[in-house]
N, C-alpha and C positions, 0 to 999 in steps of 0.2 A: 134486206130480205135474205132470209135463210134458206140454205137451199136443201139444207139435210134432210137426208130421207131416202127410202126404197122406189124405186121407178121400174114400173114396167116396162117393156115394149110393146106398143100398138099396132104401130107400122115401120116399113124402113125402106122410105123413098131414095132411090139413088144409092142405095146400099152396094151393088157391084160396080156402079162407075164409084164410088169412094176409095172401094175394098180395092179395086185395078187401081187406082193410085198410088196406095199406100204400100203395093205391091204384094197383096196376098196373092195364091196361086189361084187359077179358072177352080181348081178341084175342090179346094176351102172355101170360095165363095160361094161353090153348089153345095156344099153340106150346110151352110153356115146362112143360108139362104129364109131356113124356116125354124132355126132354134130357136126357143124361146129364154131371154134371158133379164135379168133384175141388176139393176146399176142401182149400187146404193153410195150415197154422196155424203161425208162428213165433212159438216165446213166450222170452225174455229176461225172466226175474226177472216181476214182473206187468205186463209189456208184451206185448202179442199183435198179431200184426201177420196180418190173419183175408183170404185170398184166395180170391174163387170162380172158376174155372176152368172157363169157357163153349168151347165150341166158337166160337172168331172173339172172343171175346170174357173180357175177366178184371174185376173189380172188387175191391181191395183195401178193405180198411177196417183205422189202424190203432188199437186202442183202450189202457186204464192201467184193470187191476184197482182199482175203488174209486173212479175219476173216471168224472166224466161227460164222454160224447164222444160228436162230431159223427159221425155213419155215414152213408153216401149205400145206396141202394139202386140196383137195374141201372136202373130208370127216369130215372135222376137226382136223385129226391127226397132231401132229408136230414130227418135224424129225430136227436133228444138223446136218449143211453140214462145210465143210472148202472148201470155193471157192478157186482157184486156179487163175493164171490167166488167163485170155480169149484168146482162140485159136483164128484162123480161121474161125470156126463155128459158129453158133449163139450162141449154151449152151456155158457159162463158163465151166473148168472141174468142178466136186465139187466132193465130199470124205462124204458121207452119213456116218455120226460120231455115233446116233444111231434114232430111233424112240419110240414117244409113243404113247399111245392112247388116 
């Protein structure tokens, strides 16, 4: 299953307990509360190349089904994930390995 393609967003349950984890600030998770943004996903065999698509703003991240890879978050933080393989769902699983600042 291919996962390539442009993605809305619908909704986004748990978005500030996520966003408080990953260590965005109170004041970025209240702007970032109601923008509306387009993740567009190219995948090549188990390479995915994962873009979020901000208004003024993009952040790609590109990751390998079954390695562990370096992600940056919109903050700048980077965090090690071990993707897993791809459910059903749109997320791959992944295994947040650790974070830094």
């Amino acid at each position: 299953m291919s996962f390539t393609g442009k993605y809305e967003v619908e909704s986004q349950e748990n978005f500030e307990a996520f966003m408080k984890l990953i260590g965005v600030p109170d004041e970025k998770i209240e702007k970032g509360k109601n923008v509306k943004y387009t993740t567009e996903v190219v995948q090549n065999g188990n390479e995915l190349i994962w873009s979020q698509i901000y208004p003024g703003h993009t952040t790609t991240n590109k990751f390998v089904v079954g390695q562990e890879s370096e992600l940056q978050t919109l903050s700048g933080k980077t965090f090690k994930v071990m993707h897993c393989s791809p459910t059903s769902s749109l997320l791959p699983h992944c295994r947040v390995l650790n974070m830094s600042g």
